[in-house]
C-alpha positions in Angstrom: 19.7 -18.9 13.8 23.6 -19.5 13.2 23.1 -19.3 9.7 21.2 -16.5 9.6 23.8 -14.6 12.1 26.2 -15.8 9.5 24.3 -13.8 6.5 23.9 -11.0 8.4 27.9 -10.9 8.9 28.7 -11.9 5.8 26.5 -9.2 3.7 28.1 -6.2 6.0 26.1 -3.2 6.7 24.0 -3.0 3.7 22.5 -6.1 4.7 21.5 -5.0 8.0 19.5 -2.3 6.4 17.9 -4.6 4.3 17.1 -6.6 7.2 15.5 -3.4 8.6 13.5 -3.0 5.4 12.1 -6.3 5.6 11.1 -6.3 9.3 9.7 -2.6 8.3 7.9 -4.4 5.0 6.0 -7.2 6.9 5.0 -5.2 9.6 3.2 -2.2 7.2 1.8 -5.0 4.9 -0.1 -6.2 8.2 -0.9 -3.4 9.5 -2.4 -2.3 5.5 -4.8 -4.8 5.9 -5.7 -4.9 9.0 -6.2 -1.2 8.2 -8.2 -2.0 5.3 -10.6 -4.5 6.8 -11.0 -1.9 9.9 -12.3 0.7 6.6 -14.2 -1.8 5.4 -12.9 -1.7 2.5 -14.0 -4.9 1.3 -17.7 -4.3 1.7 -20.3 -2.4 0.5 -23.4 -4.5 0.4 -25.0 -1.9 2.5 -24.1 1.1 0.5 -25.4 -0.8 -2.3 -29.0 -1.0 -0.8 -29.1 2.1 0.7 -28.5 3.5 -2.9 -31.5 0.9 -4.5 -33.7 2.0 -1.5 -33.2 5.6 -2.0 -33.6 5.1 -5.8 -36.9 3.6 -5.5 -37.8 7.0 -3.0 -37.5 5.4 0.1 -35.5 8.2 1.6 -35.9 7.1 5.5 -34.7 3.3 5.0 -31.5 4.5 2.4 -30.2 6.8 5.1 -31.1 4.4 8.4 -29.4 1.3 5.9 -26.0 3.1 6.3 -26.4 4.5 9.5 -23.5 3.9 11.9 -21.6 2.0 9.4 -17.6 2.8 9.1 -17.0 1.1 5.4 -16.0 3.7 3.1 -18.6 3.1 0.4 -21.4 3.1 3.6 -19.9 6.1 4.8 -19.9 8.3 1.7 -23.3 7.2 0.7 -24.6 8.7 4.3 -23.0 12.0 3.8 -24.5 12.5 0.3 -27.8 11.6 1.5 -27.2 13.2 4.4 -26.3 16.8 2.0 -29.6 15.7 -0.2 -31.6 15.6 2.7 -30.5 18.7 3.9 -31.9 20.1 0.7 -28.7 21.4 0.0 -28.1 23.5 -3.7 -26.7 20.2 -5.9 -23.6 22.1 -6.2 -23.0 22.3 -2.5 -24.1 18.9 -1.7 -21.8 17.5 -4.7 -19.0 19.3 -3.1 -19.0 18.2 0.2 -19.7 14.5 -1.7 -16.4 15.1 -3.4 -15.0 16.4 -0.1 -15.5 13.3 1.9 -14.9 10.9 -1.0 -11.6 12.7 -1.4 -10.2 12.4 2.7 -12.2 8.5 2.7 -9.5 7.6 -0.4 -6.7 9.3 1.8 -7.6 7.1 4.6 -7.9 4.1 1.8 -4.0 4.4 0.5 -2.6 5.7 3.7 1.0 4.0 4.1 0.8 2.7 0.5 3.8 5.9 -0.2 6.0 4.0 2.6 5.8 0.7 0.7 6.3 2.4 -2.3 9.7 3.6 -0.7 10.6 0.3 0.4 10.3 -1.2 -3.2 12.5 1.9 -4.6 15.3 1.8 -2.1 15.6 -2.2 -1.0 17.2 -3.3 -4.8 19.6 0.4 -4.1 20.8 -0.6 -0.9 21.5 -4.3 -2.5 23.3 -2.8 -5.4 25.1 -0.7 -3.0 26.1 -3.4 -0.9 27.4 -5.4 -4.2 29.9 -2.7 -4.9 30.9 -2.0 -1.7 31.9 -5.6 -1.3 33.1 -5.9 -5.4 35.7 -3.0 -3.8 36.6 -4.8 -1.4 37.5 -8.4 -3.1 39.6 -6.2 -5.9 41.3 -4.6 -3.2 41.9 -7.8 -1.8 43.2 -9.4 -5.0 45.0 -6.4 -5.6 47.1 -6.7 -2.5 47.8 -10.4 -2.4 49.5 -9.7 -6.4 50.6 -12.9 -8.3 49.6 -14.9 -5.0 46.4 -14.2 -5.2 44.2 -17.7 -5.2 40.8 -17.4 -7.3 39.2 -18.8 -4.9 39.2 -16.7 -2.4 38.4 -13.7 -5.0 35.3 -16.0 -6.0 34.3 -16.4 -2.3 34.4 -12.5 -1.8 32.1 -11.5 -4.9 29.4 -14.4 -3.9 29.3 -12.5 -0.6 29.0 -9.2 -2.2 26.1 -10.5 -4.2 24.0 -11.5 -1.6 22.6 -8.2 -0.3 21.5 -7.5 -4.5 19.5 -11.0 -3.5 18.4 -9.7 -0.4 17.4 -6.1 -1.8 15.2 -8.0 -4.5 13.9 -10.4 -1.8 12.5 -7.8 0.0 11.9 -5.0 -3.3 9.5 -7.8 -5.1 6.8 -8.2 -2.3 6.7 -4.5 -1.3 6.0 -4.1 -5.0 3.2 -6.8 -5.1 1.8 -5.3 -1.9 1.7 -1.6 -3.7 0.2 -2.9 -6.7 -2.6 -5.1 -4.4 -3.3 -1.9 -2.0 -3.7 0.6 -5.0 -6.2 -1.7 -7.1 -7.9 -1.8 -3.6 -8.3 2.0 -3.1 -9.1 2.0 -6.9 -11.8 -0.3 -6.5 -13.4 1.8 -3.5 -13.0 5.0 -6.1 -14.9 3.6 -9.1 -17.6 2.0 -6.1 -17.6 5.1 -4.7 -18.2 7.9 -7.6 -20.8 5.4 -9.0 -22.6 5.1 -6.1 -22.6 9.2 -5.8 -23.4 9.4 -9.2 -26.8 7.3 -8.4 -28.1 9.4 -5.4 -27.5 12.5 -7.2 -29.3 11.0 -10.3 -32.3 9.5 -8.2 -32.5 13.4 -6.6 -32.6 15.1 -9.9 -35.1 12.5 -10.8 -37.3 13.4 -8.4 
């Protein structure tokens, strides 16, 4: 904890905000997935069958398969069958398809633009703390004049180098996470518009 309390001190304000930042970081990666697993993002087993059953014409089982479901492939395929079984015009029903595939992907990469921040400004604020502290060891050296001991300009530029570490430290895994969380909401797209694309197939079909 000492050591810590030391860093802190040592890397001056910039570091505190970087601190911030990566108390900020952890918490929105958690809350991503716990956000994700609550969309079920990372199923759609059912979606899949209720797509085969209506396929095959069983119209009754497709839409009971997904009913009360909250994962976002289960939950678009019950509001296109839903729209087909309304006997909707195909235009109409694709449209309110696109509608709820459209606010289901919202919901999918909600907080993914606040991480995406995080990535951008972290390295800045460690950059900024770098100069801020370069300025102050050159005024430093400046003022001590042929006294000055190398050391002690050495010590001060180490210092001033740690918040670019810390702004990386924390810039790298807000990255990852952004990367992770968009193939994610990518994923649940392509599932999505293919599984659409099937019902509205299977309708024409029949």
């Amino acid at each position: 904890m000492q050591a810590l309390t030391e860093f802190l001190v040592r890397g001056g304000p910039a570091i505190w905000a970087i601190a911030a930042l990566s108390v900020a970081t952890l918490a929105l990666i958690l809350w991503k997935l716990w956000r994700l697993a609550a969309l079920g993002a990372f199923a759609g087993q059912r979606a899949e069958r209720a797509v085969a059953l209506w396929q095959q014409g069983a119209r009754d089982e497709a839409a009971r398969a997904v009913e009360g479901r909250v994962g976002l492939r289960a939950r678009l395929v019950r509001a296109a069958i839903g729209a087909l079984a309304a006997g909707w015009p195909e235009a109409r029903a694709r449209e309110e398809t696109t509608r709820i595939a459209r606010r289901l992907l919202a919901e999918a990469r909600e907080g993914i633009r606040a991480l995406e921040l995080i990535a951008v400004i972290a390295p800045l604020l460690g950059l900024l703390g770098t100069v801020l502290g370069m300025i102050d060891a050159f005024q430093a050296l400046e003022a001590s004049g042929a006294a000055a001991d190398p050391a002690d300009l050495a010590g001060g530029i180490w210092e001033a180098l740690l918040t670019t570490a810390a702004g990386m430290t924390v810039a790298i895994p807000a990255a990852m996470a952004v990367t992770w969380f968009d193939s994610i909401a990518d994923s649940a797209r392509a599932d999505m518009e293919d599984l659409a694309t099937r019902l509205f197939l299977a309708g024409e079909a029949a």
